[in-house]
C-alpha positions, -999 to +999 in steps of 0.1 A: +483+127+751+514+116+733+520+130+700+515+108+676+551+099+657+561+102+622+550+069+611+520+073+621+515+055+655+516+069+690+542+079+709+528+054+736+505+033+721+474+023+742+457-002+718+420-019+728+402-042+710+366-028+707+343-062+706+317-053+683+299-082+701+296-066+730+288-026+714+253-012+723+229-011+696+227+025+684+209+045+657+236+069+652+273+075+651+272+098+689+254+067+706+282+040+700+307+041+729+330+037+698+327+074+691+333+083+725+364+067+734+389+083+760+419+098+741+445+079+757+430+046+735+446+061+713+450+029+688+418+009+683+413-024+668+374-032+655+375-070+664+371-089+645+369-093+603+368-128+588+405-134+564+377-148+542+351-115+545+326-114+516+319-079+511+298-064+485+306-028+491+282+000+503+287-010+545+273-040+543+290-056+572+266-093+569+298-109+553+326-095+573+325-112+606+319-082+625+294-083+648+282-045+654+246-040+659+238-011+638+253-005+602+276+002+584+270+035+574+267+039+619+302+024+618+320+045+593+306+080+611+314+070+645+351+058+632+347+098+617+337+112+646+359+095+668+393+110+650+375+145+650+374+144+689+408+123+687+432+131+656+459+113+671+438+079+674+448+049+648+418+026+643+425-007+629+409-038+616+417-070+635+418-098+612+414-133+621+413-140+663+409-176+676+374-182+659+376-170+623+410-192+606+399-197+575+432-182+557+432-205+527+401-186+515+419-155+524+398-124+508+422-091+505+405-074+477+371-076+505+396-063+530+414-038+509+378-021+502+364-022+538+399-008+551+389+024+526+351+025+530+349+025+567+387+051+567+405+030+590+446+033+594+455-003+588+451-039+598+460-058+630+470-099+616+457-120+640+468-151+626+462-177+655+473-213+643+457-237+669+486-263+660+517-240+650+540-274+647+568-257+666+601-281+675+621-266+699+652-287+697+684-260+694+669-232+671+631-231+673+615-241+636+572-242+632+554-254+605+533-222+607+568-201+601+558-198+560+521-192+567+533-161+589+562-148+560+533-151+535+507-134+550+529-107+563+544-100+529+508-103+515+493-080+537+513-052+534+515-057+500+477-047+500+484-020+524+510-005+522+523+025+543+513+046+557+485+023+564+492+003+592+500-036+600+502-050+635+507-080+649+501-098+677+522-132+691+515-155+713+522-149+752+551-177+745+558-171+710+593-158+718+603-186+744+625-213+737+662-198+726+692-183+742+681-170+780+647-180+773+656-213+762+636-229+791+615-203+799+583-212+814+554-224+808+558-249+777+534-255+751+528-258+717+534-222+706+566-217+727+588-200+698+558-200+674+569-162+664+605-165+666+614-166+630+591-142+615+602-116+637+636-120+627+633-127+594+631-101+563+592-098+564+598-083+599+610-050+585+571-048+572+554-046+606+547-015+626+540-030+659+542-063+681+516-073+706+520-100+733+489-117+741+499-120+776+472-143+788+454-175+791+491-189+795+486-206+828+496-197+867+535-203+859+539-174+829+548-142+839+541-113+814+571-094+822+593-122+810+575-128+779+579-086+770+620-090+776+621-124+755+600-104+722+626-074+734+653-095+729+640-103+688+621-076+683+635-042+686+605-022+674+573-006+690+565-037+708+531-033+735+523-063+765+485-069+767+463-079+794+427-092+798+398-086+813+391-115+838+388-146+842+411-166+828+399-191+815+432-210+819+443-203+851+464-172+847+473-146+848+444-124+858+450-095+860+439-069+881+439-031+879+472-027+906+490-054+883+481-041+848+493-003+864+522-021+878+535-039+842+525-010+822+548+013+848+580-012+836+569-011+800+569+024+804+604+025+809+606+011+772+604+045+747+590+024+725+567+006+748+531+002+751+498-016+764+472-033+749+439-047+762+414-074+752+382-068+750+372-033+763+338-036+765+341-074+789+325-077+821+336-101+846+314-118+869+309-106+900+309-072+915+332-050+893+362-036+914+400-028+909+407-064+922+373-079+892+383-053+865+360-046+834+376-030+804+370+006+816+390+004+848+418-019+833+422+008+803+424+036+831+451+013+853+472+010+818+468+047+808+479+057+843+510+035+840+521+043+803+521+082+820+493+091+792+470+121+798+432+123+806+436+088+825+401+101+847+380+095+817+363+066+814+343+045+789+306+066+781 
């Protein structure tokens, strides 16, 4: 596997979000597929913690929004045990997702404690506005543009480095401007990231994900990597899902998640990322109906990553 670089992420970063709602039950840390993750995953986002988590303290998860079905205490060791077999792994928290958005009753002391009580590396900001407000007449302006400077500069205010903060955009967030002006498809988040990313706040982020999916049978993901590329100059990682889509497109199957990952690789400081590792399609399971486990193997063996045999325990 790639070393892992200065600032703490990997060389190649391979990040998965682990769906605690689809994790076996277990009675101890070795049981969870958590703890037995493949190396190449070698970032990790626990998916996903409310913005407004009530948590007490002592691994009580009740409050957080995470779904796991064993405790705390069962989440903290396996986190422990996976970095043992893995020291180069990142595990993060992933904050928000398209069903938690209550950010007005944002909670960071909760997520300041559970960030140090379960040992995690940092936070991925999933801030999904459902109506970002974005007018694309000459440069692109949204009415979510202060919500994402605020919550950016708040966050890594509560952690700062070397703890981590991610973020992920939308699979149009950077259309709209300059050679991506009329980039297809439209919607109402075409440009929706534009401004943070070049803005000051930027300079706090670590990495940019592009949820490359659910964007309809016209978007193509390799676009949508060079139009971020073109704003964001950082570790920036395309992500795929685990079919269907639910909106048409694209789905992705194992040849074409190897195939983008094999041009992102040409990137040195880009990566993959894939939602959610533990999904099931329906149907029989095959490179052309991927679950999580094959799509992770088709990414590692594009990003060039080691250990690509291994698969999910």
């Amino acid at each position: 596997m790639a070393d892992a670089k200065a600032d703490g992420l990997p060389a190649r970063p391979l990040l998965v979000y682990h769906d605690s709602w689809y994790e076996r039950p277990a009675t101890g840390p070795a049981a969870t597929t958590l703890a037995t993750l493949p190396g190449y995953m070698n970032l990790v986002a626990l998916s996903f913690v409310r913005p407004d988590a009530v948590y007490p303290g002592r691994l009580d998860l009740k409050g957080t929004g995470l779904q796991y079905g064993f405790s705390g205490t069962v989440l903290r060791d396996a986190i422990t045990l996976l970095k043992q077999r893995h020291p180069d792994t990142r595990v993060l928290l992933a904050v928000g997702g398209a069903n938690y958005a209550n950010w007005d009753a944002l909670n960071l002391d909760a997520l300041v404690r559970l960030v140090r009580d379960l040992g995690v590396d940092g936070i991925d900001l999933d801030f999904e506005p459902v109506s970002p407000g974005c007018s694309v007449r000459g440069r692109v302006r949204c009415l979510s543009d202060a919500a994402w400077l605020d919550l950016v500069a708040r966050f890594r205010d509560a952690f700062p480095r070397p703890l981590l903060l991610t973020v992920p955009g939308w699979s149009i967030g950077a259309y709209g401007e300059g050679a991506f002006r009329d980039a297809q498809p439209r919607g109402p988040h075409t440009g929706s990231i534009l401004n943070l990313l070049r803005s000051p706040q930027a300079d706090a982020i670590d990495l940019v994900s592009i949820m490359a999916y659910e964007a309809g049978p016209t978007f193509d993901p390799w676009q949508a990597y060079q139009a971020y590329r073109q704003v964001w100059k950082g570790p920036l990682i395309l992500g795929v899902q685990v079919p269907p889509s639910q909106l048409g497109g694209p789905t992705y199957t194992a040849p074409l998640a190897e195939q983008l990952a094999r041009k992102v690789a040409q990137d040195p400081q880009g990566g993959m990322m894939l939602y959610p590792l533990l999904g099931r399609p329906p149907g029989t399971v095959g490179p052309d109906n991927p679950d999580g486990r094959l799509l992770a193997q088709a990414l590692c063996r594009g990003l060039g990553l080691d250990g690509c045999t291994e698969a999910l325990r």
